[in-house]
C-alpha positions in Angstrom: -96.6 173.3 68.8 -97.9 175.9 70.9 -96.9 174.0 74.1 -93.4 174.4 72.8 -93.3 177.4 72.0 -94.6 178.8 75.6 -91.7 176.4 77.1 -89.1 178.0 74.9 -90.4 181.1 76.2 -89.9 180.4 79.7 -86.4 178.8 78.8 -85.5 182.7 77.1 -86.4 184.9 80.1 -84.5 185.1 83.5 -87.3 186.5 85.2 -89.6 183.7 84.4 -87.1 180.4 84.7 -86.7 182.4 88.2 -90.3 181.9 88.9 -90.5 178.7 87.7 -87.8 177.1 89.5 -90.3 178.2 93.0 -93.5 176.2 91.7 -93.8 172.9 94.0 -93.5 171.0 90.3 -89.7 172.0 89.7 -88.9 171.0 93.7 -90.6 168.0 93.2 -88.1 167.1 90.0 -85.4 168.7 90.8 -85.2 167.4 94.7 -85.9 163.8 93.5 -82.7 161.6 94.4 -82.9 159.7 90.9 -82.5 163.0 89.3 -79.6 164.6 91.1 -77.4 161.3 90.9 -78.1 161.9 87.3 -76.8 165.2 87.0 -73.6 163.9 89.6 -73.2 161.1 86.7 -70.4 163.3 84.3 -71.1 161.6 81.4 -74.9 161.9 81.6 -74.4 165.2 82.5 -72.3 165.9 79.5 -75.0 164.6 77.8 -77.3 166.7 78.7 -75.0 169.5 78.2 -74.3 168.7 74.7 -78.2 168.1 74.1 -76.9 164.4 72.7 -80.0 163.2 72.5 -79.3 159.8 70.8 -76.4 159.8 73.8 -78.9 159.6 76.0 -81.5 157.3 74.3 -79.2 154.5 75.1 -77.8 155.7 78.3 -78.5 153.0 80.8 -79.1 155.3 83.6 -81.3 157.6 81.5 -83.4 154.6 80.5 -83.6 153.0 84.0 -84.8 156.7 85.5 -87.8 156.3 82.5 -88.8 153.2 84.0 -89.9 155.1 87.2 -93.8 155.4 86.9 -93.6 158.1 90.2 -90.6 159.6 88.7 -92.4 160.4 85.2 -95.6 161.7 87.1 -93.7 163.9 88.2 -91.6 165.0 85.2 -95.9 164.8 83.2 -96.3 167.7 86.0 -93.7 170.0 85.4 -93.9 169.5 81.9 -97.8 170.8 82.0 -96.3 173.6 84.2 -94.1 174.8 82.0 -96.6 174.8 78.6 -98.8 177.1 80.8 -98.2 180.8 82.1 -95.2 180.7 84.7 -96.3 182.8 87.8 -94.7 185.9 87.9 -92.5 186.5 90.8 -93.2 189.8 92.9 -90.5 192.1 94.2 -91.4 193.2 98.0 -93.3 192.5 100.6 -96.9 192.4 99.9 -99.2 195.4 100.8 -102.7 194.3 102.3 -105.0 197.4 102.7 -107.5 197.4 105.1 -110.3 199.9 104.8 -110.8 202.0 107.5 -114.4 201.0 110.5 
């Protein structure tokens, strides 16, 4: 339960959904060809809109992309990313001091 509620967290605030969307886990998921023709497919994207979960139980395409042992390693990833702290994005270029000789 306290997985879910750090990923709920990170679901709430712009800032950090922002940051999350940079870690190399999201680009992973979100890149992956299996995933965008999901999200092209309208029904499965209504779907997913409409949270219809039991819709997408028995969605063919849904079922075939759960098959995928490299596609679920990655989805394990980002799931373990987002139940931790998200990194925090920083505004600005960042300032290195060097102490002076």
């Amino acid at each position: 339960l306290p997985d879910i509620q750090k990923i709920t967290n990170v679901l709430k605030d712009p800032k950090k959904i922002e940051a999350f969307q940079s870690t190399d886990e999201f680009q992973a998921v979100s890149s992956d060809e299996r995933v965008k023709a999901i999200f092209a497919d309208e029904k499965t994207a209504e779907q997913i809109k409409n949270k219809d979960y039991a819709a997408l139980l028995s969605n063919p395409k849904m079922q075939e992309l759960f098959q995928d042992k490299e596609l679920l390693k990655k989805i394990f990833a980002l799931n373990k990313r987002l139940s931790q702290e998200p990194p925090t994005q920083e505004s600005g270029p960042k300032i290195i001091e060097i102490p002076p000789k």
